[in-house]
N, C-alpha and C positions, 0 to 999 in steps of 0.2 A: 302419277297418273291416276285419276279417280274409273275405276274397275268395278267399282259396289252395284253399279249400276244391274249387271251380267248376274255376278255371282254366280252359282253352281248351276249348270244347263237347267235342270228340274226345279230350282231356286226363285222364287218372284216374293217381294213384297210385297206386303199387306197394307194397303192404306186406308187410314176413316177420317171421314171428318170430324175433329172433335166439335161435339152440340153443345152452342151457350144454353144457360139454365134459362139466364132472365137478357132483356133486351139492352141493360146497360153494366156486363159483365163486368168490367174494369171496374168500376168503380166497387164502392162500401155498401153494405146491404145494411141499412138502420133498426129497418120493422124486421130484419127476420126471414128467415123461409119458410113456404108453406110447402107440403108436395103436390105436386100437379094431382087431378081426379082423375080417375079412369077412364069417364068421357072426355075430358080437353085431353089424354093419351090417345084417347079411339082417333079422334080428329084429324089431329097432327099425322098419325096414322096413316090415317084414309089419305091427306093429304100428298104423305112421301110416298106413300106406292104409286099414285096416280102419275105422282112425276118419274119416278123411277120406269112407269110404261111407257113415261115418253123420249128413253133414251134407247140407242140402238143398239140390236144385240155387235157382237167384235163380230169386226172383220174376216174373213174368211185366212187362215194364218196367225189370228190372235188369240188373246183370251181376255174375261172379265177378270182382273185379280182376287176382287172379292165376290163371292157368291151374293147375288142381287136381292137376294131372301135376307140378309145378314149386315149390309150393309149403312142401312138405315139406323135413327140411333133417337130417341123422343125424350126431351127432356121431362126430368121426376120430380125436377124443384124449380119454386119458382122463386124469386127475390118480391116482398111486400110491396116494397117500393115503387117497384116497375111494372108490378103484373099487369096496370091497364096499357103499357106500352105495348108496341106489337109486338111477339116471341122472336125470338133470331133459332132455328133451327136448320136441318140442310144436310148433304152428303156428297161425295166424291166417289165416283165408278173410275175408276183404273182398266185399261186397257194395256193389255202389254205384246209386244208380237215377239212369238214362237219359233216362228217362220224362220229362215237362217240364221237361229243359232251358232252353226256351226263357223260359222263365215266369220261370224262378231267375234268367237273365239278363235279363230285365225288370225285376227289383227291384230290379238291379245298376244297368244304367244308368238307372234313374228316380231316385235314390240320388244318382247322380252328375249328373243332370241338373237335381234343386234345388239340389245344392252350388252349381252353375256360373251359376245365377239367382242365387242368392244373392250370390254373389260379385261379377255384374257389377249387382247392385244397389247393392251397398257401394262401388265400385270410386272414384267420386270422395273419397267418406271416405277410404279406404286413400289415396289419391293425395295427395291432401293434407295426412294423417299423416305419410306418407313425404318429401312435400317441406319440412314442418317438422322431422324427424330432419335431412335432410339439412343444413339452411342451420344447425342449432348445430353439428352433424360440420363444417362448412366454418370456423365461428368458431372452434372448435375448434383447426383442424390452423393457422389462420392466427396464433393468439395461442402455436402449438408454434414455429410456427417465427421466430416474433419472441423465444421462450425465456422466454415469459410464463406460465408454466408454473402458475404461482398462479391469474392468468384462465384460465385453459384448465378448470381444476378446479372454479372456480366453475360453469363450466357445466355440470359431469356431471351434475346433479339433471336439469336441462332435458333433455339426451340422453336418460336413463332415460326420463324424462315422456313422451317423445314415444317412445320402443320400445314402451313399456306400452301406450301410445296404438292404436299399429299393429295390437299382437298382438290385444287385446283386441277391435278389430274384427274379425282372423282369425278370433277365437274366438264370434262370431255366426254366422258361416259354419257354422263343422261343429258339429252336433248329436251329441253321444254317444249320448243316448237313441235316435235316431230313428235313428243309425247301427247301433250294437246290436241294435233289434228290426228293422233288416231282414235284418243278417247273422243271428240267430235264426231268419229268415224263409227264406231262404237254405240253411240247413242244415239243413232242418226235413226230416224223413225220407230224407236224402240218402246216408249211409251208413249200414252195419251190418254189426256184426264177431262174430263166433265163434270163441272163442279158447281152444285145446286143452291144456294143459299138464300132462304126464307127470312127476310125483314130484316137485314143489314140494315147496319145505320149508313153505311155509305160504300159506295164504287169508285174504283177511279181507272180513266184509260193510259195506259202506257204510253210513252214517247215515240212519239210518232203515228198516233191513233189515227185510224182514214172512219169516215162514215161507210159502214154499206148498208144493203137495202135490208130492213128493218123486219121481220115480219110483222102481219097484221096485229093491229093494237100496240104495240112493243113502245116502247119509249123513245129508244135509241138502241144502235146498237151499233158495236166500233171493232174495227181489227187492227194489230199490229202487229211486229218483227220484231225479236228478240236474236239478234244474232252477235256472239264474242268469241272467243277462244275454245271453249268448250260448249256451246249451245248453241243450235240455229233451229228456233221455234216461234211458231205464229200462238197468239193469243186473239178468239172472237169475244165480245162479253158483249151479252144480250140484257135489256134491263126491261121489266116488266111491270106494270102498276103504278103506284103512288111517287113518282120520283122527281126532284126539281133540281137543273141544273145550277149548279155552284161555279167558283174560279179552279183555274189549272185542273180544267177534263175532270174533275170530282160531281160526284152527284150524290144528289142525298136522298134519301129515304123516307118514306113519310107515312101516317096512317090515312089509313082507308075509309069515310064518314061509311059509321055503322056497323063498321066487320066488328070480330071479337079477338081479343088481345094474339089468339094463334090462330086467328087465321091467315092466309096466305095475303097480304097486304102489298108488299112488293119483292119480288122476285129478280134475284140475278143469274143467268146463265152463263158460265167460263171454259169456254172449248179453247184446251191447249195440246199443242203437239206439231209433229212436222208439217211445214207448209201446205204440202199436197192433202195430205193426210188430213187435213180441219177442213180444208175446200170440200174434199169428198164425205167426209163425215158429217157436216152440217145440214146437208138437204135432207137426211135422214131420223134428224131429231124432232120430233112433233109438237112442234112449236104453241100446235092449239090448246095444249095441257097447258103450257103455263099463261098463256091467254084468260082461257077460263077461269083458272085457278085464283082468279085477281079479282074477277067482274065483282 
């Protein structure tokens, strides 16, 4: 059961968005790098705070993970190659709720306290599994070292028998199902992420993508459901500026006639988190930062 999530009540992750240098990261840099100037840093700058004003402060019950001063990140190099392409830079604000703690660590150790019933209800089976593994492992190493090596072989089947034996009571004990829908239970409105990204080469909408109503200028913009075993999360992704639809829900990314290699050319917006949770959170985000940010 993945637990990582919680960790120690006072405990949250840290997350950043790691910043590409240059606009076509993956690939070989030929010419070389130069470092960015102090003014294309101011820029880029100016840029992310301005988006950063346009997100909301948490919930009443949350927190910012990362301090909104700190979180921001300006690339210092640039690739020769690519510098007249547009910059890809950008950041991710974490939101994580505070709020019943307690509760999420109740399902934890309730979780852990049938396993451990369980387990001392099986425990003379397992013991007695175990002491029958052990007395053929003992004929075993006895007919090894008499160099009976043919008896000894005979008895692998019986070994096996009695592993399979052991595990398969293990396998009484822990419940997959029942493990899953708590950690689902667990992570059920716990985080939520906003994630900024300046001059992506491209987007693409998840399965099952709906159109909703777009804000003013916006390109597009789509929601979907994410829901399995362990996650049931909505994803919104707002796209802003220069972008031209492609095949299977992907869209691309394009320069801006005029702008300058980091300016803000095209914009993606990514609100992920519980269902409710992105419904109420998105009236709140000020959509006209990254409107402008584009013109």
């Amino acid at each position: 059961m993945r637990t990582n999530h919680i960790g120690a009540r006072s405990a949250f992750v840290v997350s950043l968005l790691a910043v590409a240098t240059c606009a076509s990261g993956d690939g070989p840099c030929h010419a070389d790098y130069r470092d960015t100037t102090p003014a294309e840093r101011s820029q880029i700058t100016g840029v992310l705070k301005a988006m950063q004003s346009a997100l909301p402060p948490a919930p009443e019950g949350w927190i910012i993970v990362v301090d909104p001063a700190n979180e921001i990140s300006v690339p210092h190099r640039i690739c020769r190659d690519t510098e007249k392409s547009p910059w890809n830079y950008g950041f991710t604000r974490t939101y994580k709720q505070v709020a019943g703690v307690e509760a999420r660590g109740k399902l934890i150790e309730d979780q852990a306290a049938s396993q451990r019933a369980a387990m001392e209800q099986r425990q003379p089976r397992l013991d007695a599994a175990q002491a029958k593994y052990q007395k053929v492992m003992n004929q075993i190493n006895e007919l090894n070292q008499k160099q009976d090596y043919a008896g000894a072989e005979k008895l692998a089947p019986q070994l096996r028998a009695a592993e399979k034996e052991y595990e398969a009571i293990l396998n009484e004990v822990y419940d997959p199902a029942a493990a899953a829908a708590t950690d689902k239970e667990v992570n059920r409105d716990f985080e939520m992420r906003i994630s900024v990204n300046v001059n992506p080469r491209s987007e693409s909408f998840g399965e099952g993508a709906k159109a909703i109503a777009p804000p003013a200028r916006a390109k597009t913009a789509q929601r979907w459901h994410i829901e399995n075993e362990h996650e049931s999360t909505d994803r919104a992704l707002y796209l802003f500026g220069a972008w031209t639809a492609g095949a299977s829900g992907k869209w691309n990314a394009g320069p801006r006639g005029g702008a300058s290699p980091w300016a803000a050319q095209a914009i993606s917006v990514l609100v992920s988190g519980d269902q409710e949770r992105v419904t109420k959170i998105v009236p709140t985000i000020k959509f006209t930062t990254f409107e402008a940010a584009v013109k």
